[in-house]
N, C-alpha and C positions, 0 to 999 in steps of 0.2 A: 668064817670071818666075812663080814660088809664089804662089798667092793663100792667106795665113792667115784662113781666120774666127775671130775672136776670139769665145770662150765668153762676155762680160759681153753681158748683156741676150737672152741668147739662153731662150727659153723652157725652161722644166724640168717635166716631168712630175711632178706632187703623190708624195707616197712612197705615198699611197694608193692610185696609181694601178699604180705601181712595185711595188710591194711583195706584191702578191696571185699578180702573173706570175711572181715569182723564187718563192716560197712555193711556190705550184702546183708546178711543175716538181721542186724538191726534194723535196715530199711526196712527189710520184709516183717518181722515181728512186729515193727510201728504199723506198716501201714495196713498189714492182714487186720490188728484190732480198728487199725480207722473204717476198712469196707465192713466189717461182722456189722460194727455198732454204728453204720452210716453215717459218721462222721462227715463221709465220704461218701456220696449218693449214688445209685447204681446210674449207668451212663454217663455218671463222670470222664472225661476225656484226662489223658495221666500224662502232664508234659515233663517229657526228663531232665529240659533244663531249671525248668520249676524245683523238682526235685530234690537236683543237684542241690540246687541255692537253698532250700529246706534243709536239708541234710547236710551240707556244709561239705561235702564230697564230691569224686569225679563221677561222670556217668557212666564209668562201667560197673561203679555195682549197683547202681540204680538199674540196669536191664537187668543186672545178674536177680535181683530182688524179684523182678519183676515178671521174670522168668520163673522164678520159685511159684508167686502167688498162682501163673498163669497154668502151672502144675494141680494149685487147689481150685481152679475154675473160677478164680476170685478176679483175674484181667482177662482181658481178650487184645490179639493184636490182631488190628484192621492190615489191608492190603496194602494201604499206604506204609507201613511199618511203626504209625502210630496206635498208644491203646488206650483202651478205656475200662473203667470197671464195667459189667456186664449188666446190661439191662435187668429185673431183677423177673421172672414169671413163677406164673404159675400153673404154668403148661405140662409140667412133670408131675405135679403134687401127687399122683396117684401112686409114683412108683417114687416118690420119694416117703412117702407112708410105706409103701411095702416095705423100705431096709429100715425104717426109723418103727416101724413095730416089731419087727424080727431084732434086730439086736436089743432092741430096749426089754423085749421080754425074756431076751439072754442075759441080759446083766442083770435082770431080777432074781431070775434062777440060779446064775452063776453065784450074786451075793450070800443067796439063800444057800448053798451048798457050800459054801467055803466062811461063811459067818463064824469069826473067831472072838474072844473076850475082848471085849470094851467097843467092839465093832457099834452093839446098840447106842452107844452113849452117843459117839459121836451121830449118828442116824439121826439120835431126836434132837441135839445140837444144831445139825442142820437144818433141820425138819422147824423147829423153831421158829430161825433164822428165817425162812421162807413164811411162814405163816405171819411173823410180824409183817415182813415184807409187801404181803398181800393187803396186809390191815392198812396200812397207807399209803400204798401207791403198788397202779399195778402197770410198771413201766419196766424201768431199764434196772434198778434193784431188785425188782421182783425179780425180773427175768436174768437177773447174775444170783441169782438167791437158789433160782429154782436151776439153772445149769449145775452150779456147784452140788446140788441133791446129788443130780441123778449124775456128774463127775465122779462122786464116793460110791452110788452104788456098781460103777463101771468097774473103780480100782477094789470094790471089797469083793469078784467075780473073781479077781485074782489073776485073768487071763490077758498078756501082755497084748498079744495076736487082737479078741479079741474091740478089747477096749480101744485100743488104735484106731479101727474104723467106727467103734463107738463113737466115739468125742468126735471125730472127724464128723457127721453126719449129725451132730448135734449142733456143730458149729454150721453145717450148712444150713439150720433152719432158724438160726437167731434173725437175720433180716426177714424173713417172712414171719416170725411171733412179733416183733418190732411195729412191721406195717401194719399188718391183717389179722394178728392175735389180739392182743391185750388190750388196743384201741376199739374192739368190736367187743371187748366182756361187760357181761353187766353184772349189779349185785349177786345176783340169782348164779350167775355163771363162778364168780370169782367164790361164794360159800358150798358150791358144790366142787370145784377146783381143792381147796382146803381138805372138807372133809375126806375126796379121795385120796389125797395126800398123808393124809394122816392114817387111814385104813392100810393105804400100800405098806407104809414104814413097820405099822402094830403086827400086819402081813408076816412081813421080814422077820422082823423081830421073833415073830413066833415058829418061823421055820416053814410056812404054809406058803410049799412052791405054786399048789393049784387054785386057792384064792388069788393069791399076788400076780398070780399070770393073767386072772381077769377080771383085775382090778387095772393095771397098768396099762391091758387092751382097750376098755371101755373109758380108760383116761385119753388115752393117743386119738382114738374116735372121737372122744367131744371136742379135740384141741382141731381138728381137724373142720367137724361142722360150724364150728366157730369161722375157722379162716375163711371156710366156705362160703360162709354167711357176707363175710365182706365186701363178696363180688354179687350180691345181688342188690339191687336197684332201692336207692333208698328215699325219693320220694315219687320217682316219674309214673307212675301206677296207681298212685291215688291221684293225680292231679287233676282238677277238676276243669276243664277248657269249657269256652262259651260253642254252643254249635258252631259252624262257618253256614 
């Protein structure tokens, strides 16, 4: 037989209590998407009474928030005790390419080993999605186009562990494809982009872990000399000066 506990006399957490936890978490969900999608610019200065008056709440879960993001490297607090979102570089790219090739050629593999029925449909559904995406704007739908790809090939991997720091590290490279990626492609870049896009999926699709592993390699590479490309000098090198 069911045993019902009746809710009358059952103790209830003050809303004071309640209220700072839901708070928290909502700042932080808001404002995590305002820094990804620079909403919110990197060296942004983050005042809490600002905040506060955004958010319509007290400031303690504005630090609680803030503390969360500052968990994802998404704030920095200065000495002062005030913070800012982080300057944004490209000082690391090397070793942030080393985990963002290593797990991505792990979800490839992983999807390919655990590819169950109707897995492909949804594959070339998104696959699609992205390829129209590219066909007219290669911004910030493309690039929510092309996250959610390679989101399904992380969850069709099947591995909870891995995917975690998957998406995590995907989401660390949306402001740098923002700045330094999609702003630097040209025709030439964005039809060869597509077609490996579409090879990777047919890849999957087919079960072919050792094509698809260097197909997704020689993708992360060109997305790479692309950004690369940003940081070199775009007209000071041909400039033609009069002698002195």
């Amino acid at each position: 037989m069911a045993i019902i506990l009746k809710s009358e006399g059952r103790p209830k957490a003050p809303d004071t209590l309640r209220r700072p936890q839901r708070g928290a978490i909502h700042v932080y969900e808001t404002l995590r998407e305002d820094i990804l999608w620079l909403r919110i610019a990197p060296g942004t200065p983050l005042d809490e009474v600002a905040l506060a008056t955004r958010f319509d709440i007290s400031r303690t879960p504005i630090r609680e928030a803030l503390m969360l993001l500052a968990g994802d490297s998404l704030v920095m607090f200065l000495p002062n005790r005030s913070s800012i979102v982080p300057p944004l570089s490209l000082h690391n790219q090397g070793e942030y390419m080393d985990v963002y090739l290593l797990l991505s050629r792990a979800a490839v593999r992983g999807a390919i080993l655990n590819l169950q029925s109707g897995d492909e449909k949804i594959l070339q559904a998104r696959l699609a999605d992205l390829l129209a995406q590219l066909d007219t704007s290669a911004g910030e739908p493309a690039l929510r186009a092309e996250l959610a790809l390679r989101h399904l090939l992380g969850d069709l991997a099947r591995n909870s562990f891995q995917n975690q720091f998957y998406r995590q590290i995907l989401d660390m490279g949306i402001r740098t494809k923002i700045l330094h990626f999609f702003p630097n492609t040209d025709p030439a870049d964005l039809a060869e982009i597509k077609s490996r896009w579409h090879l990777l999926i047919e890849s999957v699709a087919q079960r072919d872990a050792l094509r698809a592993d260097g197909i997704i390699t020689r993708m992360l590479l060109a997305e790479n000399e692309i950004i690369m490309r940003s940081l070199l000098p775009k007209f000071g090198h041909h400039l033609a000066l009069p002698p002195i």
